[in-house]
Jmol script that loads the backbone (N, CA, C; Angstrom):
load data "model"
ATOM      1  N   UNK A   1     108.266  96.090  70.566  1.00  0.00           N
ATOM      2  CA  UNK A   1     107.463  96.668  71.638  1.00  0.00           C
ATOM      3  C   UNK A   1     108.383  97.066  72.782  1.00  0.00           C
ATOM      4  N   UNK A   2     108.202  97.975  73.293  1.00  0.00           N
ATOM      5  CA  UNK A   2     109.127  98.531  74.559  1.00  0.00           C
ATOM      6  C   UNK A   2     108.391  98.093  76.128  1.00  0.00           C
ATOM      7  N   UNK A   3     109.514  98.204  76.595  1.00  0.00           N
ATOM      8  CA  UNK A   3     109.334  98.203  78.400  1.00  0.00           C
ATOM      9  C   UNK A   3     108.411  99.680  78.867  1.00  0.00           C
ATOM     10  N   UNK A   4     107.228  99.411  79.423  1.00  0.00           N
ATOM     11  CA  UNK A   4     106.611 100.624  80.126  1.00  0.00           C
ATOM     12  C   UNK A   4     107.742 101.742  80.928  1.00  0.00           C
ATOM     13  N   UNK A   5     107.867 102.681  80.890  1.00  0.00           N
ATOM     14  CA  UNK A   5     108.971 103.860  81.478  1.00  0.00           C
ATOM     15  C   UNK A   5     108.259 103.826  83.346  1.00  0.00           C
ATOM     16  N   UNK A   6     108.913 104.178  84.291  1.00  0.00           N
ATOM     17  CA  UNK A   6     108.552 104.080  85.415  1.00  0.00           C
ATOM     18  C   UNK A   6     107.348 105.356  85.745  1.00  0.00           C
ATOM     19  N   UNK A   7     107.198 106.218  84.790  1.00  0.00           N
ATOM     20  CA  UNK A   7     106.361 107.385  84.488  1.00  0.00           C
ATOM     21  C   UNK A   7     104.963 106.280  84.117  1.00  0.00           C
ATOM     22  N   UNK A   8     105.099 105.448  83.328  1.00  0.00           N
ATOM     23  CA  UNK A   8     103.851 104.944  82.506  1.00  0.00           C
ATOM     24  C   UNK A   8     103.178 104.216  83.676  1.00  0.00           C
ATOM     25  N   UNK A   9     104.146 103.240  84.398  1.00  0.00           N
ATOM     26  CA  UNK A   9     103.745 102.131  85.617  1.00  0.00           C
ATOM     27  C   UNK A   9     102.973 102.991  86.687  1.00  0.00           C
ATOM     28  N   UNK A  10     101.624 102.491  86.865  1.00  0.00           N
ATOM     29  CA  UNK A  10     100.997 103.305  87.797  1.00  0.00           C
ATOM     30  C   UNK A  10     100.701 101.971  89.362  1.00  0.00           C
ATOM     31  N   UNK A  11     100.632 103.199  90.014  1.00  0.00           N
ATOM     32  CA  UNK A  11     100.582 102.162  91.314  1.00  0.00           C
ATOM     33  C   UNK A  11      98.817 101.908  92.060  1.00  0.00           C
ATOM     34  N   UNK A  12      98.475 100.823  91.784  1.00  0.00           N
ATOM     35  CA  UNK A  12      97.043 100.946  91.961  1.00  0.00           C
ATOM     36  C   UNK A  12      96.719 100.547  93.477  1.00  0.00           C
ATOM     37  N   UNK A  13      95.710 101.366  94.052  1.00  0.00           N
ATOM     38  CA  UNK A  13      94.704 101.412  95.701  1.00  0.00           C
ATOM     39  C   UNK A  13      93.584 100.970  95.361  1.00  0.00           C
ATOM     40  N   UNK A  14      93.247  99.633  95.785  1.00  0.00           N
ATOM     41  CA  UNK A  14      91.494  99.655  95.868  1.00  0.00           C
ATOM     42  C   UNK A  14      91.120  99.578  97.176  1.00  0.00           C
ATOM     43  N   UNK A  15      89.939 100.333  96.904  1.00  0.00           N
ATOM     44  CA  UNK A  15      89.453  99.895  99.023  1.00  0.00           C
ATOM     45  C   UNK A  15      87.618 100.137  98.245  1.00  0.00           C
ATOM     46  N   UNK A  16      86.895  99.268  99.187  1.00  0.00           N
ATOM     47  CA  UNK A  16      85.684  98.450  98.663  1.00  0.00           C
ATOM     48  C   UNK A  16      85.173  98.501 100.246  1.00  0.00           C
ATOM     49  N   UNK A  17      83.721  99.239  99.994  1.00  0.00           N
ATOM     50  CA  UNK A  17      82.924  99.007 101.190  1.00  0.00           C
ATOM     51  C   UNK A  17      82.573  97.657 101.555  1.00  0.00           C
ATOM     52  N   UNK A  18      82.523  96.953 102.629  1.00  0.00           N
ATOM     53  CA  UNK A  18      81.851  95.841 102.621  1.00  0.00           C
ATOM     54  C   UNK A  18      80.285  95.803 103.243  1.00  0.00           C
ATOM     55  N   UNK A  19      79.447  95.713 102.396  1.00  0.00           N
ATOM     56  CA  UNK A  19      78.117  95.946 102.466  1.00  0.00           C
ATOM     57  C   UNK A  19      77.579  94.898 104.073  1.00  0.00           C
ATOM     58  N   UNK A  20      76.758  96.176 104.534  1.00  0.00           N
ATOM     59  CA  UNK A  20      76.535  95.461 105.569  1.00  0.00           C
ATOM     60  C   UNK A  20      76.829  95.883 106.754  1.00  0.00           C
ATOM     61  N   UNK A  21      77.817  96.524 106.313  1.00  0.00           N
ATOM     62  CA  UNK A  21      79.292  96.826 107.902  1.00  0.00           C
ATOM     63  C   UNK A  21      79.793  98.479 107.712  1.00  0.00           C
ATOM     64  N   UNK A  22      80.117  98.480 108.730  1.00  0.00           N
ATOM     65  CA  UNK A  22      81.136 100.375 108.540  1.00  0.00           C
ATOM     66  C   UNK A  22      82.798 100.037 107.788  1.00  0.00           C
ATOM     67  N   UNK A  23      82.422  98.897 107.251  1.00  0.00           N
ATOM     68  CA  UNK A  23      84.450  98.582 107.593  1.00  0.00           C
ATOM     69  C   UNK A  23      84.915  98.536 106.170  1.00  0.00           C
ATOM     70  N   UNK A  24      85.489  99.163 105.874  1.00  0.00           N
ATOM     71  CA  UNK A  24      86.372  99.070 104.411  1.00  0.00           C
ATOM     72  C   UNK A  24      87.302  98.354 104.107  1.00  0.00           C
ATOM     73  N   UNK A  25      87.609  97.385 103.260  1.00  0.00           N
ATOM     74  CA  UNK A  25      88.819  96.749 102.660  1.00  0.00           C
ATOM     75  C   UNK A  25      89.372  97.032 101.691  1.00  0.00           C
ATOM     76  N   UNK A  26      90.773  97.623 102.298  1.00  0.00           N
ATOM     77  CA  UNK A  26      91.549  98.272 101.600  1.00  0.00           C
ATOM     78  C   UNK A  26      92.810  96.734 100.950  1.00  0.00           C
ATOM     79  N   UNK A  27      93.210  97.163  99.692  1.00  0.00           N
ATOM     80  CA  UNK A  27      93.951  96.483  98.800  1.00  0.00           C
ATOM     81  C   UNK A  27      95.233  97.608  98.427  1.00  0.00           C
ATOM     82  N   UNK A  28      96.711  97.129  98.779  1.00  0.00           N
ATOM     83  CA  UNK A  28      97.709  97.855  98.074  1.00  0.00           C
ATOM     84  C   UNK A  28      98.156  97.319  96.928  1.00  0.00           C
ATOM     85  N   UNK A  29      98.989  98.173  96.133  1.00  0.00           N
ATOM     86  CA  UNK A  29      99.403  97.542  94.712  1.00  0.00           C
ATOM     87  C   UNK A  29     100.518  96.385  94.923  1.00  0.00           C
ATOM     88  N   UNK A  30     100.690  96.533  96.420  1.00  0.00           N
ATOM     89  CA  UNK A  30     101.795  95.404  96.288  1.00  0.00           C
ATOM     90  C   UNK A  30     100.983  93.597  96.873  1.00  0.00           C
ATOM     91  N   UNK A  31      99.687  94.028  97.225  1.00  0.00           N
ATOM     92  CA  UNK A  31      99.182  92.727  97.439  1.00  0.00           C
ATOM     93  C   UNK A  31      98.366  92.744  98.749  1.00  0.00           C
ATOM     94  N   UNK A  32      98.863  93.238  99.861  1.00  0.00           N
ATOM     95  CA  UNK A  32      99.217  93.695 101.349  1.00  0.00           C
ATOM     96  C   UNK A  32      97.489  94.318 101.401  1.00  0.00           C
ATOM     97  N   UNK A  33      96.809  93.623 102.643  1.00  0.00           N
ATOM     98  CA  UNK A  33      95.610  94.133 102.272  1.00  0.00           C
ATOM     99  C   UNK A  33      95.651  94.461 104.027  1.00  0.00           C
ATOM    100  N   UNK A  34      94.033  95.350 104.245  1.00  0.00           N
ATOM    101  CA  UNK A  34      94.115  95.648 105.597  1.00  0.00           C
ATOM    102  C   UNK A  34      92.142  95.728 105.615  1.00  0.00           C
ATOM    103  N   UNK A  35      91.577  96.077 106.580  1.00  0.00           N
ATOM    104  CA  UNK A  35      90.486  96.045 106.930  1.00  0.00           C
ATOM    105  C   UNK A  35      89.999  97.559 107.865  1.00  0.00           C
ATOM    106  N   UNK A  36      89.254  98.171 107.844  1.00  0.00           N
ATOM    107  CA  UNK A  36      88.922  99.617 108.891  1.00  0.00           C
ATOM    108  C   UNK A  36      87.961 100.170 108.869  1.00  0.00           C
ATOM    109  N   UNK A  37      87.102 100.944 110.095  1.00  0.00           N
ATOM    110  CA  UNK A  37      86.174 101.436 109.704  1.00  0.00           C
ATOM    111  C   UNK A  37      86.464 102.751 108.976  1.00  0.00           C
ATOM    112  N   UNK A  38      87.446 103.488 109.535  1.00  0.00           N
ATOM    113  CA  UNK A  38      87.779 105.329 109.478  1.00  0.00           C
ATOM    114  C   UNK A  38      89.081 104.902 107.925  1.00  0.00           C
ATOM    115  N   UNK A  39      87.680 105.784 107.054  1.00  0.00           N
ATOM    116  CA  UNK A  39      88.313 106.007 105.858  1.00  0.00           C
ATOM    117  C   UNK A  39      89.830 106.651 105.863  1.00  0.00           C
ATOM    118  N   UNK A  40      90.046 107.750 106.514  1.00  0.00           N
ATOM    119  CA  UNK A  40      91.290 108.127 107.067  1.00  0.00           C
ATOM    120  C   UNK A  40      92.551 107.461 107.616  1.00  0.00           C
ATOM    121  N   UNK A  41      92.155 106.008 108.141  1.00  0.00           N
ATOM    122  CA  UNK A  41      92.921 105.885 108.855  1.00  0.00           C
ATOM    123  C   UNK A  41      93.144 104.361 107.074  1.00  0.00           C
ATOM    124  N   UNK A  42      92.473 104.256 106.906  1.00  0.00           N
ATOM    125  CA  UNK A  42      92.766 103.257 105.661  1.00  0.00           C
ATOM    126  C   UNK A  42      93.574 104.036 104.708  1.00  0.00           C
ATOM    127  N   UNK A  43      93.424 105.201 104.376  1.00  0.00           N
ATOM    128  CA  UNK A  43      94.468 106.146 103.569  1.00  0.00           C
ATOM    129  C   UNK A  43      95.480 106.357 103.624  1.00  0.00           C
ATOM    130  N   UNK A  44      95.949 106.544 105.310  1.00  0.00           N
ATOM    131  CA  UNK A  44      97.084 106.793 105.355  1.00  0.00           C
ATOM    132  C   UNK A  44      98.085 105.344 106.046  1.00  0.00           C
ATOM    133  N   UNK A  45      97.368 104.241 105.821  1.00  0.00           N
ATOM    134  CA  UNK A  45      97.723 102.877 105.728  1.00  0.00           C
ATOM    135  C   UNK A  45      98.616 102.867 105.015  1.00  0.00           C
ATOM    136  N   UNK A  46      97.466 102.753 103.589  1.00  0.00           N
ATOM    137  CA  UNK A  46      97.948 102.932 101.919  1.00  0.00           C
ATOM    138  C   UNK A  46      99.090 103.494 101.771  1.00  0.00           C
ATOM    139  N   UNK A  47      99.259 104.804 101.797  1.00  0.00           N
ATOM    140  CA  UNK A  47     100.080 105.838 101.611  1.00  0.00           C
ATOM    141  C   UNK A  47     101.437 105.972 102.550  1.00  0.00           C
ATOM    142  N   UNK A  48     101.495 104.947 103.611  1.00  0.00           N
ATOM    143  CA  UNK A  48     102.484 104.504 104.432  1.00  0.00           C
ATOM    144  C   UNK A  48     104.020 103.552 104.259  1.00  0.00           C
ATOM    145  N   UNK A  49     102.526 102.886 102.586  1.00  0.00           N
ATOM    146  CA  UNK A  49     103.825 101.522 102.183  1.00  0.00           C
ATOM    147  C   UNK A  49     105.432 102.156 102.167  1.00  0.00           C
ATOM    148  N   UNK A  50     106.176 101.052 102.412  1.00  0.00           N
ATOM    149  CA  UNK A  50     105.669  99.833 103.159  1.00  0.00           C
ATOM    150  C   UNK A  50     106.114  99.474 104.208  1.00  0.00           C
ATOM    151  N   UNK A  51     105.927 100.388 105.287  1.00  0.00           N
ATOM    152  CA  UNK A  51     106.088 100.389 106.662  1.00  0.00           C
ATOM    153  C   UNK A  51     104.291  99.729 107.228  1.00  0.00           C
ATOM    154  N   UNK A  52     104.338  98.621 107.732  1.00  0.00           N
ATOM    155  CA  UNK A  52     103.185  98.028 107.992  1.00  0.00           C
ATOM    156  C   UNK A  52     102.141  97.082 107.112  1.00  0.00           C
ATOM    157  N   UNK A  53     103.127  96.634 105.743  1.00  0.00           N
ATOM    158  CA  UNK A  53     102.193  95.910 104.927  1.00  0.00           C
ATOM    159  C   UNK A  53     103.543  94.915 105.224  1.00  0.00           C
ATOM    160  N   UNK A  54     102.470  93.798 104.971  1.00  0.00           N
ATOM    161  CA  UNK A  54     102.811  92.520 104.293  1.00  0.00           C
ATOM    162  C   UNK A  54     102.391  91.996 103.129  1.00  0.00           C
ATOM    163  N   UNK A  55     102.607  91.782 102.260  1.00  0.00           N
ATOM    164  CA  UNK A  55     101.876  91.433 101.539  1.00  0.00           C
ATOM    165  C   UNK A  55     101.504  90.266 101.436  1.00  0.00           C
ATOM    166  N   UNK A  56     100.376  90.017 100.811  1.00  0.00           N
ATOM    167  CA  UNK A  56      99.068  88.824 101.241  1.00  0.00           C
ATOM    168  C   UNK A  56      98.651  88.379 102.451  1.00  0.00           C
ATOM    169  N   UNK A  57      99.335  89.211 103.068  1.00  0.00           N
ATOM    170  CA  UNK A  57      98.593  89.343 104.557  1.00  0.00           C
ATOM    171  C   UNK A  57      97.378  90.568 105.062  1.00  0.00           C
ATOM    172  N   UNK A  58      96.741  90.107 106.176  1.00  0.00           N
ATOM    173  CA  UNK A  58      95.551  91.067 106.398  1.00  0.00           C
ATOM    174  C   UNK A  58      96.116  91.634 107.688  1.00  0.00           C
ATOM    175  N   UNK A  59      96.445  93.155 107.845  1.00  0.00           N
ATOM    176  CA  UNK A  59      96.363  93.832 109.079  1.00  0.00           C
ATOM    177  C   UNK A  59      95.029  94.233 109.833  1.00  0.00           C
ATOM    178  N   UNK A  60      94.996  95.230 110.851  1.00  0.00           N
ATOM    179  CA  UNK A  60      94.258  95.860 111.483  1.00  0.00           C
ATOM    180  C   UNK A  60      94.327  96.792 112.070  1.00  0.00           C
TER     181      UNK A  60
END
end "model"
wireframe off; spacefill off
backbone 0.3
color backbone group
């Protein structure tokens, strides 16, 4: 069996409304999670790594 190629390894974003609230929780593939209302501003969180994540830590 072979090693996945860095082409195959995909990098996964979850972000999950939290019912109830305006505020989204966003999840990076490296662990590093954050909280927001403005979908926008949770995107370009994400898309920032990793200037501003910690991982297993919660920003704002």
């Amino acid at each position: 069996m072979s090693t996945p190629s860095a082409a195959a390894r995909r990098e996964v974003y979850r972000i999950d409304w939290l019912p109830g609230t305006d505020a989204l929780h966003g999840t990076c593939h490296c662990g590093a999670e954050n909280t927001a209302e403005d979908p926008v501003r949770m995107w370009e969180w994400m898309l920032a790594h990793p200037e501003g994540h910690q991982p297993g830590g919660t920003t704002s």
